[in-house]
C-alpha positions as CSV (number, residue, x, y, z in Angstrom):
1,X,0.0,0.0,0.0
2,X,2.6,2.5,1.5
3,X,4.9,1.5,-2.2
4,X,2.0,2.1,-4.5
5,X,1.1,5.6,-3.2
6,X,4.5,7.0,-2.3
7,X,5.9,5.9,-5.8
8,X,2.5,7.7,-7.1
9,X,3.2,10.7,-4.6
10,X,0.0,10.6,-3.3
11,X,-0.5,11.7,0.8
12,X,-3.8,10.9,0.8
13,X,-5.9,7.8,-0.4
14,X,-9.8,7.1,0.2
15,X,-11.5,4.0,0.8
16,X,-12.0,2.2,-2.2
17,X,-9.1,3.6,-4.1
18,X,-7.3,0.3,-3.2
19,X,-9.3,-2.4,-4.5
20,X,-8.4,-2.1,-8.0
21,X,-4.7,-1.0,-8.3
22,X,-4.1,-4.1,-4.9
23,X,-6.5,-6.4,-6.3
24,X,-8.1,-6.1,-3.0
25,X,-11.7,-7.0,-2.1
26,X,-13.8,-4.1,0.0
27,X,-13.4,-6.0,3.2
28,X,-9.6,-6.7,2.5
29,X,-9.0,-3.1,2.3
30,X,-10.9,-2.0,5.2
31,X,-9.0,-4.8,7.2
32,X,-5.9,-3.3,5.7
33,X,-6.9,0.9,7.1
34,X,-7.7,-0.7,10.4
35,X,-4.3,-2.3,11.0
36,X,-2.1,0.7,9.3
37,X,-4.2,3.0,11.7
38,X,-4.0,1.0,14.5
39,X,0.0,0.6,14.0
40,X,-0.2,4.9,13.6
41,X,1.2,4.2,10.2
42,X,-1.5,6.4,8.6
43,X,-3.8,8.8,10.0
44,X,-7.3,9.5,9.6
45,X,-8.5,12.8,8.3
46,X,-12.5,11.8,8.3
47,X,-14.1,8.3,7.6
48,X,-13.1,7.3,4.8
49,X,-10.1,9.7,4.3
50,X,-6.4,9.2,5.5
51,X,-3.2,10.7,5.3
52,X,0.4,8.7,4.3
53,X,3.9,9.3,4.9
54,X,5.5,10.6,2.0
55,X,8.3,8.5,3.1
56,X,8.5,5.3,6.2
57,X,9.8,7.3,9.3
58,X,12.3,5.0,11.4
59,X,9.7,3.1,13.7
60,X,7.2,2.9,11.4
61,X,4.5,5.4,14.0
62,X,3.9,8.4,11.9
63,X,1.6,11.4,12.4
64,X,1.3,14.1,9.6
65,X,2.1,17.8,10.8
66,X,-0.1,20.2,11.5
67,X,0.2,21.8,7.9
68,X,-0.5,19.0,6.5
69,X,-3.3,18.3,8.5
70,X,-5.6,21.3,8.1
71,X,-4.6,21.5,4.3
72,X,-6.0,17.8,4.2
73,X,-9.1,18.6,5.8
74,X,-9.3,22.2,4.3
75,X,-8.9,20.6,0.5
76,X,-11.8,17.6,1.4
77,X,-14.1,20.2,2.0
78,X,-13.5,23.0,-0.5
79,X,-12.6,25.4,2.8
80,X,-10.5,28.5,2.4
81,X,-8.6,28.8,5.8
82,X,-6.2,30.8,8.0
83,X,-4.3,29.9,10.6
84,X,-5.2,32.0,13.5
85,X,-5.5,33.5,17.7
86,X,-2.6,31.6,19.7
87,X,-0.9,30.0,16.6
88,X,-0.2,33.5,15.2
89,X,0.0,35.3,18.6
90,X,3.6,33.1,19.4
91,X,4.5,33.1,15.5
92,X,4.2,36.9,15.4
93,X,6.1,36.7,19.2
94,X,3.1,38.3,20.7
95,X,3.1,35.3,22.9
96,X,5.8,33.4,24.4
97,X,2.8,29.9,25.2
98,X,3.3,27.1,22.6
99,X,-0.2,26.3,21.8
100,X,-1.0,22.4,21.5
101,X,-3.7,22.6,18.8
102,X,-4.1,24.8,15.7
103,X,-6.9,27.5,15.3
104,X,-8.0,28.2,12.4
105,X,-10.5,30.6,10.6
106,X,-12.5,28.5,7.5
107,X,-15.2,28.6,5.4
108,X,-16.7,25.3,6.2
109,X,-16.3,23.7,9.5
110,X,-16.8,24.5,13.2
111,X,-15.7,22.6,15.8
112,X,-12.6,20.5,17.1
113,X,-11.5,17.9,15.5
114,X,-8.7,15.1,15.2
115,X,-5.9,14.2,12.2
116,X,-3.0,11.9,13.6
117,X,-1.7,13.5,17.0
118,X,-2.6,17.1,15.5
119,X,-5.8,18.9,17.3
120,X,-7.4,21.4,15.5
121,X,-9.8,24.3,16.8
122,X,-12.1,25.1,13.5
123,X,-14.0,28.3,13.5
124,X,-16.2,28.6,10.7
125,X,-16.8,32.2,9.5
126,X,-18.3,34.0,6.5
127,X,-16.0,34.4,3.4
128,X,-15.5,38.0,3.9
129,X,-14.2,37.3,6.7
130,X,-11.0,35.9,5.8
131,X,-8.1,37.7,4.4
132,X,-4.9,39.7,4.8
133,X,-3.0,36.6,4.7
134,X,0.5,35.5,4.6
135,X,1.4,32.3,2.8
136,X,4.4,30.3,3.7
137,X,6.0,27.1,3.2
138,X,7.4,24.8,6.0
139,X,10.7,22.8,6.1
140,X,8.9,20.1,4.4
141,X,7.8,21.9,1.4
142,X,3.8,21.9,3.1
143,X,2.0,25.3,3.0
144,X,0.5,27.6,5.3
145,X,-1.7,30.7,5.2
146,X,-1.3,32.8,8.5
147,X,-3.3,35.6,9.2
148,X,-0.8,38.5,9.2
149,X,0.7,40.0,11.9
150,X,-2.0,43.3,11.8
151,X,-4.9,41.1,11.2
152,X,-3.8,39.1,14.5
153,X,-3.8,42.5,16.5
154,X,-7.6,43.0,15.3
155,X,-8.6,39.3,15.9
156,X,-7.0,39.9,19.8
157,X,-9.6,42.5,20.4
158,X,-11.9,41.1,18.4
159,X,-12.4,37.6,18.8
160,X,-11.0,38.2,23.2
161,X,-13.8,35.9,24.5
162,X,-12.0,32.6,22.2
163,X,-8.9,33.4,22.3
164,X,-8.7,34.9,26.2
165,X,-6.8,38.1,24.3
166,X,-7.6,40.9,26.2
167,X,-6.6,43.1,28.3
168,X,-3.4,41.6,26.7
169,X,-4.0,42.3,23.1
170,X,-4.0,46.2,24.1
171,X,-0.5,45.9,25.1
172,X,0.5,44.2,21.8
173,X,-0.8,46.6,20.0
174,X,1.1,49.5,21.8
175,X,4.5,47.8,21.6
176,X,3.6,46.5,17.8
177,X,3.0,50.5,17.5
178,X,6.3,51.4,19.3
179,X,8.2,49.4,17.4
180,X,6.5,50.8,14.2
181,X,6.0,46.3,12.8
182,X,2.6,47.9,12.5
183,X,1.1,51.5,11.3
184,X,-2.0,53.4,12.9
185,X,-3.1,53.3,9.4
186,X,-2.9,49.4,8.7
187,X,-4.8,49.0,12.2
188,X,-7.9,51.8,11.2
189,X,-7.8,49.6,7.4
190,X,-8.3,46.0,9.2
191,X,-10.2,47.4,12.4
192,X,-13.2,48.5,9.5
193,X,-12.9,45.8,7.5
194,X,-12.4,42.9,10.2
195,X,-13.8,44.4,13.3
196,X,-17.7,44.8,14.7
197,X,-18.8,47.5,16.5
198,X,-16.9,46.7,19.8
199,X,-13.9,46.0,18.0
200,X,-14.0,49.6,16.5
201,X,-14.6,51.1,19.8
202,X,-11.8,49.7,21.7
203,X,-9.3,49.9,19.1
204,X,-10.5,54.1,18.6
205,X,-9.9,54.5,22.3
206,X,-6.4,53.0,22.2
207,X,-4.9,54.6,18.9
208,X,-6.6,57.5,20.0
209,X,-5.0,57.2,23.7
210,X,-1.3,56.9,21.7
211,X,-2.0,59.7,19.9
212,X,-2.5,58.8,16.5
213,X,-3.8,61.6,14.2
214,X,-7.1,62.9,14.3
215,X,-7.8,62.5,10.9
216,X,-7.2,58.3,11.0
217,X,-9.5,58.3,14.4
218,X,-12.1,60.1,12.5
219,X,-12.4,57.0,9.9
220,X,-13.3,55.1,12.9
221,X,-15.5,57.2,14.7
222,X,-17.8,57.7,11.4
223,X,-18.3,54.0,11.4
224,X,-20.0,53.9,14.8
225,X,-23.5,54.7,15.3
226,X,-24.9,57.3,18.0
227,X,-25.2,55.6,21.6
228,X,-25.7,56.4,24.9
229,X,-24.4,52.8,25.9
230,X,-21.2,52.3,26.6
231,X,-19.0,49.1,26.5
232,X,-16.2,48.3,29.7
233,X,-12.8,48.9,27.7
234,X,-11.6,45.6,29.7
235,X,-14.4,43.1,29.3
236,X,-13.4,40.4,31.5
237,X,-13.3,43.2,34.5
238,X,-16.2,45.2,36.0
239,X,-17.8,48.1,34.3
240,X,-16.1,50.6,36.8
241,X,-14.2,53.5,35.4
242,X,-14.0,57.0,33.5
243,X,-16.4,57.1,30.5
244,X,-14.9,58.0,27.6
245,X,-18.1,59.2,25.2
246,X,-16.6,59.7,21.9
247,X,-15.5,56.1,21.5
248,X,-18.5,54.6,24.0
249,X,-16.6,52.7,26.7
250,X,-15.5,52.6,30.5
251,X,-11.7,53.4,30.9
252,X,-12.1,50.2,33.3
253,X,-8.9,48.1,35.6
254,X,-6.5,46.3,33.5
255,X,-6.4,48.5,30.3
């Protein structure tokens, strides 16, 4: 089996692809997935889908890596994808904490889910809502799309309830700012075009708090309705603090 596809370069076969080429009966090759999986030569991407080495590893116990993974499950379903929250928070150095599963943004599938020893976090999510990407390749020639370093800033504030990002997305942003990998003017672009209302609010107060130029605050500020209700700058703290009207939130603890 492992001959026939790697000479083929194939990395992933389906049930029923075997019974011709191995001159295997349906119950044969079923038999044969069982045993490959249970020996962790292969691993399962859904029923009826599985992953191969591209080569034996020493051992013979293989698990595909996480690029490979999501692009397997991404390409089955017809998903557009981006690899997002604590992934891109330590590749960007936001965070120093390893994550142990991937997150990713997609246009198909919500939920967690299993390929090999590689846990995945699937948020599904309208189309528009993916973009501002950055593609790379791995050691192993496998590719990745990343959200980019300013889109991860916006999904800190903006998606802080899954990815626990805030208060300490704020501080990101202000040393992302200090160190100029980030403009006030890439921020406004993705807060409008990525962010809700909340989003818009909190990142308005900071940039405006760092003193960013009126005339990029006022691209925020047309974008939000009137309102007399305001939002705590810090959600996960009380809504105790100095109201700030203009961008609709409680200077609250931790911000």
């Amino acid at each position: 089996m492992l001959a026939y596809l790697q000479m083929r370069k194939r990395r992933t076969v389906r049930m029923g692809d075997l019974t011709g080429p191995l001159r295997l009966t349906p119950a044969q090759e079923r038999e044969l997935f069982r045993r490959m999986l249970r020996g962790q030569m292969i691993a399962r991407v859904r029923p009826g889908l599985f992953l191969v080495p591209a080569t034996l590893p020493l051992g013979g116990a293989w698990t595909p890596t996480p690029a490979l993974a999501v692009t397997a499950l991404m390409e089955d379903r017809k998903a557009q994808y981006q690899i997002c929250g604590p992934n891109a928070f330590n590749r960007y150095g936001l965070d120093e904490q390893m994550p142990n599963r991937v997150y990713a943004y997609n246009t198909r599938i919500s939920g967690d889910r299993t390929v090999g020893a590689v846990s995945l976090t699937l948020i599904k999510v309208a189309e528009r809502r993916l973009g501002n990407t950055e593609v790379t390749k791995t050691p192993d020639g496998e590719t990745e799309v990343w959200a980019s370093r300013v889109r991860t800033l916006v999904d800190a504030v903006y998606d802080w309830a899954r990815f626990n990002s805030l208060p300490r997305g704020f501080r990101w942003i202000r040393r992302e700012l200090a160190a100029r990998r980030v403009s006030a003017a890439e921020l406004v672009e993705m807060t409008l075009r990525y962010g809700d209302k909340a989003t818009i609010r909190r990142i308005g107060w900071l940039l405006d708090e760092q003193g960013v130029p009126d005339a990029l605050l006022r691209k925020l500020a047309r974008a939000l309705p009137a309102s007399s209700t305001l939002i705590p700058l810090n959600p996960v703290k009380p809504k105790r603090g100095r109201a700030d009207r203009r961008w609709g939130v409680v200077v609250n603890e931790g911000t």
